[in-house]
Every structure is written in structure tokens, then in C-alpha cells.
N, C-alpha and C positions, 0 to 999 in steps of 0.2 A: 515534580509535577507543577511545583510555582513554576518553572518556565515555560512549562510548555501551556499554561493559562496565559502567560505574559506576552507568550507570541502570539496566541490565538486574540488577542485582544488589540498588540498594535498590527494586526493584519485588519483586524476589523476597521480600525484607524486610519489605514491604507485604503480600502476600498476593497480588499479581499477576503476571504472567508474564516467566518469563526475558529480554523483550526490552527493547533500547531504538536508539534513532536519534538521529542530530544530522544537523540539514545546515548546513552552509558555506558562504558566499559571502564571494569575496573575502578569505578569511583567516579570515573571523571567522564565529563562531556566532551565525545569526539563530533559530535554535529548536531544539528537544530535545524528546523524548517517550518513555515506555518504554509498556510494554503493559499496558493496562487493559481488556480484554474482562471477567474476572471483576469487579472493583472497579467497573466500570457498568453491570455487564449489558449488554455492547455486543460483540457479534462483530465487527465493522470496528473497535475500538477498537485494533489492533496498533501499536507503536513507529513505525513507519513512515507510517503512515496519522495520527498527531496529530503528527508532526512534518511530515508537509506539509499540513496544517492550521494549523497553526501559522504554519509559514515562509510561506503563501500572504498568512494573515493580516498579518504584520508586514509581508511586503514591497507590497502591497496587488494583489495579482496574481494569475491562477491560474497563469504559467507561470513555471516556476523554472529558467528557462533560466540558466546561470551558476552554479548553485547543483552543491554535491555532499554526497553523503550518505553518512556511519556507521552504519552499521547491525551490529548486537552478531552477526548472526543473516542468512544467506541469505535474502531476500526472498522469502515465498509467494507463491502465484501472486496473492493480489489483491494485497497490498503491491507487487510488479513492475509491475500493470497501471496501480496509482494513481502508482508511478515515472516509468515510460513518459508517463501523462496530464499530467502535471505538466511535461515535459520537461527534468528534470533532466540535468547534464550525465556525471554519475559515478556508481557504487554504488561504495563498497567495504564488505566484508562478514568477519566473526572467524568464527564455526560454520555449519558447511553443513547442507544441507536433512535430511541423512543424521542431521549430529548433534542436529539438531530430532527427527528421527524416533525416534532411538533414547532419546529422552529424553521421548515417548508424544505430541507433536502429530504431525500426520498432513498438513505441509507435500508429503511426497513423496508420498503418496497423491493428494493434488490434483496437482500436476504429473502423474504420471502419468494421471489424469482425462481431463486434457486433451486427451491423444493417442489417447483410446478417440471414435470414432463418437457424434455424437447417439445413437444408438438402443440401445450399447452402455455407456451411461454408470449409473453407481449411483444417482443423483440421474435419476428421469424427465424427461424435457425435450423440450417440443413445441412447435413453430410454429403460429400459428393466426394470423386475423383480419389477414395481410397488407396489406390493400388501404387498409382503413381505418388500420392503423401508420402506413403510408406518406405516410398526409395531413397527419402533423404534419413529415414532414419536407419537402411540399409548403410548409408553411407556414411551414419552417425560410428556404428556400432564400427565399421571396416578402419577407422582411425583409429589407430594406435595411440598415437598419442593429443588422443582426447581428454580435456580436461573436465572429469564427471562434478555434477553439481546435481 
């Protein structure tokens, strides 16, 4: 957890966001990342999300089964979803969503998002053209050798 405070502080330092992540496997540290959404003009660029970029890359894998994660900072909701995709085996986490919030990101605004209705949501959001989505995942299931994740 001291690193991933260490990075969340020289990102600070940089002109980027209070965050940073490490993940572990087996002991040791296969990647690190702090948060560069300003520094790249990248909204997915959070602590979390380039360190399982990272760790995916060195381990040569998308699944990080085995692995556990540092993280400076309570997991947003996409940081969480890309945890979960990744199948990471652990979070542990220094500041909560509350003290992201009180410090002007709007991590708890999205969670709470979440639990409002499609129709009820601040972000419009509509289904459409079903029939036709569905064919690529006709065309999912028709490969054989698909690799399931």
C-alpha cells in the first residue's frame, strides 16, 4: 500500500491525479500505475486501469487470476468493473469513495448512478437495433476456437 500512496503523490507532483495502484502476484510487484487521465487526455487512464494494463501485459494474459491489487483510493465504478474483468483475486484500498468525493471527483456520484433506472439515469441511455447486436454474438458463440474470458 506504501507504493501505491507513493505514486498517488508523485502523480500529484506531476500535475496528475491523486491516484496510484500496484498489483502483486506472489510476493512481488509485476506493475504499478498512478492516474494520468489529465497528463493524456485519457478518461480511462486511472491508477488502476494502467496497472492492469500493465500487469496483463507483462504476465501475457488477460486474466489476473492470482494477482492482488493496491490501490491508494476506493475503486470507481469502472476501475471495479475492469478489477472484476481482469479476475483479480484481492482489492485492498487507503481512501474511500466518500474521501475521493470530498476532494471534488465524483467517484460516489457514479456509484450512486448505478442504482438509478435506465430512464432515471443523468447520462441518457437507450437500447436500440437488438436484433442486429445480437449477430455478433451469434458469431461469437459460432467460433470454435474462441478464446472465453
Amino acid at each position: 500500500m506504501a507504493r501505491a500512496v507513493e505514486l498517488a503523490r508523485a502523480s500529484v507532483a506531476k500535475g496528475g491525479g491523486p491516484f496510484g495502484a500496484v498489483i502483486v502476484k506472489d510476493g512481488e510487484i509485476v506493475a504499478e500505475a498512478s492516474n494520468r487521465v489529465v497528463l493524456d487526455s485519457d478518461p480511462t487512464a486511472h491508477a488502476e486501469v494502467g496497472a492492469i494494463r500493465a500487469a496483463a501485459a507483462s504476465l501475457g494474459t488477460h486474466v489476473l487470476e492470482g494477482c492482488e491489487v493496491y490501490s491508494s483510493c476506493e475503486p470507481c465504478p469502472m476501475c471495479l468493473g475492469a478489477l472484476f474483468w481482469a479476475r483479480v483475486d484481492r482489492v485492498y484500498f487507503g481512501a474511500t469513495r466518500i474521501d475521493a468525493a470530498e476532494a471534488g471527483f465524483d467517484d460516489e456520484a457514479l456509484y450512486q448512478e448505478l442504482k438509478c433506472d435506465l430512464d432515471h439515469r443523468s447520462l441518457p441511455i437507450a437500447q436500440m437495433d437488438r436484433d442486429d447486436a445480437l449477430l455478433a454474438f451469434s458469431d461469437w458463440r459460432a467460433q470454435a476456437d474462441r478464446t472465453p474470458y
